[in-house]
MARTORVO-870414 format. One record per residue (C-alpha): residue number from 1; z, y, x. Coordinates in steps of 0.5 Angstrom, whole numbers, plus 2048, in hexadecimal, padded with zeros to 3 digits. Each point is the difference from the previous one (the first is absolute). Layout:
> k	z	y	x
> NUM	Z	Y	X;
...
***
This chain:
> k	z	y	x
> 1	8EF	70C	6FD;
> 2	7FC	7FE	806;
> 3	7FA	803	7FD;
> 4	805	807	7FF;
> 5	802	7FE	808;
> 6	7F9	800	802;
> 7	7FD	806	7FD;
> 8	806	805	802;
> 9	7FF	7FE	807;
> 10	7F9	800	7FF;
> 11	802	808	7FD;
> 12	805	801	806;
> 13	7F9	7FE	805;
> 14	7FD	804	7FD;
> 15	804	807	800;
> 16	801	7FE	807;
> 17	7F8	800	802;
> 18	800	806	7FC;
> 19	804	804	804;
> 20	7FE	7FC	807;
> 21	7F9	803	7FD;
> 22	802	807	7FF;
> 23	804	801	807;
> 24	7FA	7FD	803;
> 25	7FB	805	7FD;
> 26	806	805	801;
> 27	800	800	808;
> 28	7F8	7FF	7FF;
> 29	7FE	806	7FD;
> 30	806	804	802;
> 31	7FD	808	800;
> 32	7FE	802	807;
> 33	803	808	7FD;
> 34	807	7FD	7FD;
> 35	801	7FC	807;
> 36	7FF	807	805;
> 37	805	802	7FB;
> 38	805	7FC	800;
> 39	7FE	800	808;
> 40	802	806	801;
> 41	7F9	801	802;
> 42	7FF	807	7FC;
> 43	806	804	802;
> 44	7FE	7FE	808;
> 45	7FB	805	800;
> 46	7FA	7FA	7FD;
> 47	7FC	803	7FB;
> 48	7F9	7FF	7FC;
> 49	7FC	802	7FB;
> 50	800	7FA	7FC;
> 51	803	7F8	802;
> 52	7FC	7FB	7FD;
> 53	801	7F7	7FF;
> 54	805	7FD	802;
> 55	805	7FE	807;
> 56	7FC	7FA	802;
> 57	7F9	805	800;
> 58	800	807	7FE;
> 59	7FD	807	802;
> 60	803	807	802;
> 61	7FB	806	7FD;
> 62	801	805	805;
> 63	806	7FE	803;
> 64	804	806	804;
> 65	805	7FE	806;
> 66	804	807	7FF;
> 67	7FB	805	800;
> 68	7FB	7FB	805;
> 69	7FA	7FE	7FB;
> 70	7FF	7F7	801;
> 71	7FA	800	7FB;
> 72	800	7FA	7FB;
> 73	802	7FA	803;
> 74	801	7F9	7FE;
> 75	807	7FD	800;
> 76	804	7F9	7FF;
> 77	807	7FF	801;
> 78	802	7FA	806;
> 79	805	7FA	7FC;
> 80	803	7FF	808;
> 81	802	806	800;
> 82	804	800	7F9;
> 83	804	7FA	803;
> 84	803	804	806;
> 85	802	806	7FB;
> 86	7FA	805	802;
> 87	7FA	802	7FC;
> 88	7F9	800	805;
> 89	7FA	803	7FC;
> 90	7F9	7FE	803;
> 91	7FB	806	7FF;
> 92	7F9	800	802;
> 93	7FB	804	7FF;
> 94	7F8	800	801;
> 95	7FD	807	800;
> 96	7FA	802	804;
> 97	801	807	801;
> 98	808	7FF	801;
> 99	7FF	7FA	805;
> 100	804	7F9	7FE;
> 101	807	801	800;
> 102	805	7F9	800;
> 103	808	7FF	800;
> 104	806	800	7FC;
> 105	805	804	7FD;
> 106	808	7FD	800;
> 107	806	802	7FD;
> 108	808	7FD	802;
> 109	807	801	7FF;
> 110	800	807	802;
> 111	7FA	800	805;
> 112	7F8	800	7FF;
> 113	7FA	800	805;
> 114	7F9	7FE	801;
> 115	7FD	7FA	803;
> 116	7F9	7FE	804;
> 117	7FD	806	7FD;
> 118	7F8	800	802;
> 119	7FC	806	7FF;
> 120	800	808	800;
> 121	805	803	7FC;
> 122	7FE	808	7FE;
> 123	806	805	802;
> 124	7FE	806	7FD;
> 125	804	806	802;
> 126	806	7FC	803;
> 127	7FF	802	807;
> 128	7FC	807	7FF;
> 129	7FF	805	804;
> 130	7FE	7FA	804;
> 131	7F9	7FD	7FD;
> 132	802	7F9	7FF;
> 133	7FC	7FD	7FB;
> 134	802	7F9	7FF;
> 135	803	7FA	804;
> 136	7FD	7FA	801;
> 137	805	7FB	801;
> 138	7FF	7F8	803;
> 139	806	7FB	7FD;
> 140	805	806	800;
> 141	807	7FE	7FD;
> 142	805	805	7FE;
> 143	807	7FF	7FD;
> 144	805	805	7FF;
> 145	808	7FC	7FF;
> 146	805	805	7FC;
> 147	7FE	808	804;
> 148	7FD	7FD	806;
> 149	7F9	7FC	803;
> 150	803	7F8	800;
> 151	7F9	7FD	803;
> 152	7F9	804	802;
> 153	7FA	7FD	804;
> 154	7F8	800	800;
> 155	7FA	804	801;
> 156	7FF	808	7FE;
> 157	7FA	804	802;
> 158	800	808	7FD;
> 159	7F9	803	7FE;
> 160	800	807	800;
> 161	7FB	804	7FC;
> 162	7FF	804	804;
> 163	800	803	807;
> 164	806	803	803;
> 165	7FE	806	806;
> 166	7FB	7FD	802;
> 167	803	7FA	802;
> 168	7FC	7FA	800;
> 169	804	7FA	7FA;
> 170	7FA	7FD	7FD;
> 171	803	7F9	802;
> 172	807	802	7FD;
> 173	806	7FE	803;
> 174	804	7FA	7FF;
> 175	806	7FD	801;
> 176	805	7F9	7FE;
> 177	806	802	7FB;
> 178	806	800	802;
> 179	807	802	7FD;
> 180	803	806	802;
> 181	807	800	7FC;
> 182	800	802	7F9;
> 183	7F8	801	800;
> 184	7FA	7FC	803;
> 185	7FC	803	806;
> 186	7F9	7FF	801;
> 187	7FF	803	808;
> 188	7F9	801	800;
> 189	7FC	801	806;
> 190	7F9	804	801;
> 191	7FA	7FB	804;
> 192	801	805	806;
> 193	807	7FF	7FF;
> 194	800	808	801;
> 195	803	801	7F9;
> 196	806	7FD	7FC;
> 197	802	800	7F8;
> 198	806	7FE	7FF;
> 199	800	7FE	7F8;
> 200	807	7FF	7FD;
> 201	801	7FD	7F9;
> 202	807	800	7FC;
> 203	802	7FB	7FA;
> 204	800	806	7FB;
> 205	7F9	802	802;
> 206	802	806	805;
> 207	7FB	800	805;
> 208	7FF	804	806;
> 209	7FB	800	807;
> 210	800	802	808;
> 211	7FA	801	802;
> 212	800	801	808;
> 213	7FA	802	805;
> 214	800	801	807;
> 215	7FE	807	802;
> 216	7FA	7FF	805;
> 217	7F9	803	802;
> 218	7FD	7FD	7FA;
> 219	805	803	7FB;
> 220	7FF	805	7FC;
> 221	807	803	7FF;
> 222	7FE	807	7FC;
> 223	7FE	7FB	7FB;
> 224	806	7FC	800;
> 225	804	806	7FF;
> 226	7FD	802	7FC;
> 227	801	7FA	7FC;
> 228	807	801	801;
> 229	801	7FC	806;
> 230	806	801	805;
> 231	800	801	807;
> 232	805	7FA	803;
> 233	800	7FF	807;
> 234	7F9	7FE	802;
> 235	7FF	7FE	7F9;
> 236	7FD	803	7F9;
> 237	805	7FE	7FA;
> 238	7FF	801	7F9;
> 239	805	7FC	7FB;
> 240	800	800	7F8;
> 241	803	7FD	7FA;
> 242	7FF	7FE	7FA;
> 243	800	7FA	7FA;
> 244	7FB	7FB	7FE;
***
């Protein structure tokens, strides 16, 4: 009987261990892919051509945020955040040609955001008209809470790929994040202070862009009309729209 006893506690021991073993390689393994679904991540906009490894150390091939091409970046899920209900995705990315790129992606109840990004981030067509290529962002942290901008902060310098009416931006312009009700706002300012780019951003990726320039002698504002820039007071304005 104590032998019968031994060997069904022994089995019990046993099925537990299995269990302990298979949970554990469970939350291990759990699939990168399976997690941005069950996120929610995929109907936000996030996207990639392919999702390998898994949660603790996986990659994004091609990752897309809206219509804005990341490229392929590394990811891992931070366990803290788990405990406070929020999912935080660290990415980085390593790329000669694209520049370094790091941060995180999160998702709550009813917000999400980014955190501490480091690096250039492509824009593609979002603000054209206007030649703004990329923005190079420095700890930059945005979070949308239900419609609206809940938390804004960091760096931001727009690149222009090109010249704008002779106007001389090759040091871009630059700005601190800020929220500006529902969207966040990157008010930037050129070196000389003579140009300004007001770039807002909403949680479902609309975008648009003032650009003022105070007429002077040195502007050209044929050009700038030409451009599609508008005479207002002593000021030439343009002011698009679009989605990233």
């Amino acid at each position: 009987m104590k032998s019968l006893t031994g060997s069904m506690r022994m089995s019990r021991r046993g099925r537990i261990g299995l269990i302990v073993v298979f949970v554990l390689a469970l939350v291990l393994l759990f699939p990168l892919r399976l997690a941005v679904m069950l996120s929610g991540l995929d109907d936000r906009g996030v996207s990639a051509s392919q999702v390998n490894g898994s949660v603790w150390g996986g990659m994004f091939g091609d990752l897309m945020l809206g219509n804005v091409r990341i490229g392929n970046v590394y990811a891992a899920l931070s366990p803290v955040q788990l405990v406070v209900a929020r999912i935080r995705m660290d990415i980085w990315r390593e790329n000669e040609t694209a520049g370094s790129l790091k941060g995180a992606m999160t998702v709550g109840f009813n917000a999400r955001g980014i955190d501490d990004v480091t690096g250039r981030v492509p824009v593609g067509l979002a603000f054209a008209p206007l030649p703004v290529s990329n923005l190079e962002m420095e700890k930059v942290t945005v979070h949308f809470a239900a419609e609206s901008c809940a938390k804004a902060g960091g760096r931001v310098r727009a690149r222009l790929a090109s010249s704008i009416a002779g106007l001389n931006l090759t040091q871009g312009m630059s700005g601190i994040a800020q929220c500006d009700g529902q969207a966040v706002l990157f008010p930037l300012v050129s070196q000389t202070g003579l140009e300004r780019l007001s770039l807002r951003i909403w949680r479902d990726g609309r975008t648009s862009a003032q650009m003022l320039v105070r007429s002077g002698d040195g502007v050209n504002a044929a050009a700038l009309e030409a451009m599609g820039f508008r005479r207002s007071g002593g000021n030439h304005v343009l002011t698009v729209s679009g989605a990233l």
